[in-house]
C-alpha positions as CSV (number, residue, x, y, z in Angstrom):
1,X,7.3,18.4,-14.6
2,X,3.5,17.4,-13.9
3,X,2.0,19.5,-11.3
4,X,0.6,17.3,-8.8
5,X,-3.1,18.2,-7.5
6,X,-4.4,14.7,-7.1
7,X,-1.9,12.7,-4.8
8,X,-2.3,8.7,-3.7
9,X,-0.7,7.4,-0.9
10,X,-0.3,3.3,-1.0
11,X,1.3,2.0,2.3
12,X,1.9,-1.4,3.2
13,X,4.7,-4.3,3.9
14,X,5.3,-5.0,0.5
15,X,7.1,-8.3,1.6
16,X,7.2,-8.9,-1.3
17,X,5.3,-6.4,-3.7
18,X,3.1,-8.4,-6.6
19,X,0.8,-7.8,-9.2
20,X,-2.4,-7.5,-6.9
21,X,-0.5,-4.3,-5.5
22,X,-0.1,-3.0,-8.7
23,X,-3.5,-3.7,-9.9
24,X,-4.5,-2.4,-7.0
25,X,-2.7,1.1,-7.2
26,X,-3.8,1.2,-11.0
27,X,-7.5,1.0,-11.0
28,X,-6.9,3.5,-8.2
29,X,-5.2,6.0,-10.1
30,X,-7.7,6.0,-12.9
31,X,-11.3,5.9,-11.1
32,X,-10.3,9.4,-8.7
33,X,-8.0,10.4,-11.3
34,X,-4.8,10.7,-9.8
35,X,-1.7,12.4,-11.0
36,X,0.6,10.1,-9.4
37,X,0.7,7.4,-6.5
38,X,3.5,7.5,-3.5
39,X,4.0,3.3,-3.1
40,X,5.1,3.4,0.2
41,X,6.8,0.6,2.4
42,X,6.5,0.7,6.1
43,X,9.5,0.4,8.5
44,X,7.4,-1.3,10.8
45,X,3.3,-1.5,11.0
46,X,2.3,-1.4,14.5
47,X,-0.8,-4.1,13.9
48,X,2.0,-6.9,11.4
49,X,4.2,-9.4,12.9
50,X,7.7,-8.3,11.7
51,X,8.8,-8.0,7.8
52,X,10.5,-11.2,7.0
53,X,12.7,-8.8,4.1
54,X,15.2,-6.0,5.1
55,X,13.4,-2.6,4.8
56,X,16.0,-1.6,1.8
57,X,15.3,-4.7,-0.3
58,X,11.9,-4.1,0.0
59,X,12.1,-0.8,-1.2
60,X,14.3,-1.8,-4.3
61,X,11.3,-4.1,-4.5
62,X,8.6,-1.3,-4.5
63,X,11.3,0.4,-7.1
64,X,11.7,-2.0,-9.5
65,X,7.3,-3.1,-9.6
66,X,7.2,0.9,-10.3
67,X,9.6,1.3,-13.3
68,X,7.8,1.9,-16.5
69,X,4.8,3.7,-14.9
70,X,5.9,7.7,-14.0
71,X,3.0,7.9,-11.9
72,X,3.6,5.5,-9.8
73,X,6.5,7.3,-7.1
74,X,8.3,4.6,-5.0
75,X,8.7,6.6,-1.4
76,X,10.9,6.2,1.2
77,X,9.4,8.8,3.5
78,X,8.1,6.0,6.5
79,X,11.6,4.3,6.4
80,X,13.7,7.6,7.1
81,X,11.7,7.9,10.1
82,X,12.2,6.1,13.5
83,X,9.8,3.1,13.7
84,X,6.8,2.4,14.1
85,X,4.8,3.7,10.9
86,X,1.7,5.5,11.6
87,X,-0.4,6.3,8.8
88,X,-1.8,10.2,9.9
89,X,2.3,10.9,10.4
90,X,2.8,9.9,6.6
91,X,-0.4,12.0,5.3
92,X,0.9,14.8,7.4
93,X,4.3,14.8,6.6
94,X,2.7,14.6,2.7
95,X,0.5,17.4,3.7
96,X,3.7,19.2,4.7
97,X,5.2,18.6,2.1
98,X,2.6,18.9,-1.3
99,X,1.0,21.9,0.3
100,X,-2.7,22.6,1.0
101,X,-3.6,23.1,-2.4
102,X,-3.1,19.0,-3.2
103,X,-5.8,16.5,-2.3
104,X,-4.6,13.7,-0.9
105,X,-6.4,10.1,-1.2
106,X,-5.2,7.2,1.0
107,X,-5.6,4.0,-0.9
108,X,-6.0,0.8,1.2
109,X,-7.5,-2.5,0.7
110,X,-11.2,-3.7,2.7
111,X,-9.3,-5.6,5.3
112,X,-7.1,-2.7,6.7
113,X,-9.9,-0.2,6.7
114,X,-11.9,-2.6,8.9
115,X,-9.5,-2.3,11.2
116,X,-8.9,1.6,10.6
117,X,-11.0,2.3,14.4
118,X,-7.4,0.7,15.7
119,X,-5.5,3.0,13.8
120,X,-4.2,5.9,15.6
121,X,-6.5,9.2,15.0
122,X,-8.6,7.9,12.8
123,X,-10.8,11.1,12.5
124,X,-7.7,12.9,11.7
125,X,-7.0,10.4,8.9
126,X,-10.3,11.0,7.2
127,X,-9.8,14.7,7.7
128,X,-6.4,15.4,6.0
129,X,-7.4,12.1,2.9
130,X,-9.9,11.0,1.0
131,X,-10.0,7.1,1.8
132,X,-9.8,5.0,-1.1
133,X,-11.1,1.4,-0.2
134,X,-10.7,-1.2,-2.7
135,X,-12.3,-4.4,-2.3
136,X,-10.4,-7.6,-1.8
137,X,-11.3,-11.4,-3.3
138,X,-13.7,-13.5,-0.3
139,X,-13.9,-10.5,1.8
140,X,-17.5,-8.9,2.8
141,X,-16.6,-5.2,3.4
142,X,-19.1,-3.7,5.9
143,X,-19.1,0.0,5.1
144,X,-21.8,1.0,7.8
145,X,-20.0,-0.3,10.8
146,X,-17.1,1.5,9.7
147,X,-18.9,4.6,9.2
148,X,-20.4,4.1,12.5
149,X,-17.0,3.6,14.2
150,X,-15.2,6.4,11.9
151,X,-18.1,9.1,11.4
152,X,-15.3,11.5,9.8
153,X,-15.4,8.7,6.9
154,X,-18.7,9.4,5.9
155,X,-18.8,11.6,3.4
156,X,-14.9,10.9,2.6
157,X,-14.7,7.2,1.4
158,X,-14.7,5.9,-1.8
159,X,-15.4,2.1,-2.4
160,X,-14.0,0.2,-5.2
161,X,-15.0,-3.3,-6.7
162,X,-11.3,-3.3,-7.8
163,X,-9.3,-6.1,-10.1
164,X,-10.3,-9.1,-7.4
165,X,-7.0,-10.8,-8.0
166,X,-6.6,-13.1,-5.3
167,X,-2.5,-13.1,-5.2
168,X,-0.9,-12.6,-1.4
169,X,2.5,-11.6,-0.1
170,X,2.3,-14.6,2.7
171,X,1.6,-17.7,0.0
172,X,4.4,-16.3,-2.1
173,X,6.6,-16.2,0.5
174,X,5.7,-19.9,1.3
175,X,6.2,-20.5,-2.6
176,X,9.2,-18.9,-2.7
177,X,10.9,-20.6,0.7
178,X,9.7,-24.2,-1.2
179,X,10.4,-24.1,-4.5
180,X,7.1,-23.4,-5.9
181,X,6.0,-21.3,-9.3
182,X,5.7,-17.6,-8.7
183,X,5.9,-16.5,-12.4
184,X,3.6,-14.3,-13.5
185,X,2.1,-13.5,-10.2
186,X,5.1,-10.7,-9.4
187,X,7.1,-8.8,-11.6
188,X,10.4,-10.4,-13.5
189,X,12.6,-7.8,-12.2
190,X,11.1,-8.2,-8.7
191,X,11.1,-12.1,-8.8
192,X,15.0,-11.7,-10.4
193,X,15.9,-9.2,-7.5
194,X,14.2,-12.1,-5.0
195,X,16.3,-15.0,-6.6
196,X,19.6,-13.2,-6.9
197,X,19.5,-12.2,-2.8
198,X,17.7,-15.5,-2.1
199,X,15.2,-13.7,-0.1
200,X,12.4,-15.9,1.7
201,X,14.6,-18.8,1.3
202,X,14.7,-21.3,4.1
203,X,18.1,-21.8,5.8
204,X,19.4,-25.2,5.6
């Protein structure tokens, strides 16, 4: 078994996950060489509206997108704890867990660390993880205001251009509930898993 020194940490929905997770978590992995990635769904983010998916299915999800890549770790460590999922509880229950001798680097797209002054203990966040930001299609990340909200992220962020692929949970889910394409913008196995328990399909 690889010993771990460099650890990810990818939280999110994952409602459902695509390839602009994946591409995501990949160009990740390889620009702070990482030894694996925890893909982690939330049981419930305080700052969504609720999951429109069962938290199960979307880990079997978050299973399926991962198989084929060993250092990619599907995790289910947010969903066997009591809602709601805050982020410094994750890093340290990981910090718990991998020991001190592991680096940690939290991975999250420009939008959420905008908002990471909401977040609870955002200096503690920075503290215990490096903080991977990885910038998203038609979004101007401002890295000063965060810096000035966040001072602990100074000298602890890294900014990446990243793949730019413009591919979100909320228009597939609109796809999927009318009928539309989604090929080749998720995972067969994920978009075979979606079909076979008609998830996101509208009632009639």
């Amino acid at each position: 078994m690889t010993t771990v020194r460099r650890l990810g940490i990818y939280g999110g929905t994952f409602d459902p996950i695509h390839f602009g997770h994946l591409a995501i978590v990949e160009e990740a992995r390889w620009f702070c060489r990482l030894d694996q990635v925890l893909i982690v769904p939330a049981a419930a983010q305080p700052l969504k509206e609720s999951h429109l998916a069962a938290a199960h299915h979307r880990l079997e999800m978050v299973r399926l997108a991962c198989a084929g890549n060993d250092a990619l770790v599907p995790s289910s460590l947010e969903l066997d704890r009591p809602p709601p999922s805050y982020t410094i509880d994750t890093l340290r229950v990981c910090r718990e867990r991998y020991g001190p001798e592991v680096e940690l680097f939290l991975i999250i797209g420009a939008d959420a660390a905008t908002d990471l002054p909401r977040w609870r203990e955002p200096d503690q966040i920075a503290h215990l993880a490096h903080l991977v930001v990885v910038e998203r299609p038609n979004y101007t990340f401002d890295h000063e205001s965060l810096v000035a909200a966040v001072p602990a992220v100074r000298d602890r962020m890294i900014v990446l251009a990243g793949p730019q692929l413009a591919i979100s949970s909320t228009d597939l889910r609109q796809r999927l509930a009318t009928g539309r394409p989604v090929r080749y913008q998720l995972p067969d196995a994920v978009l075979a898993y979606v079909n076979h328990h008609r998830l996101y399909q509208i009632e009639e």
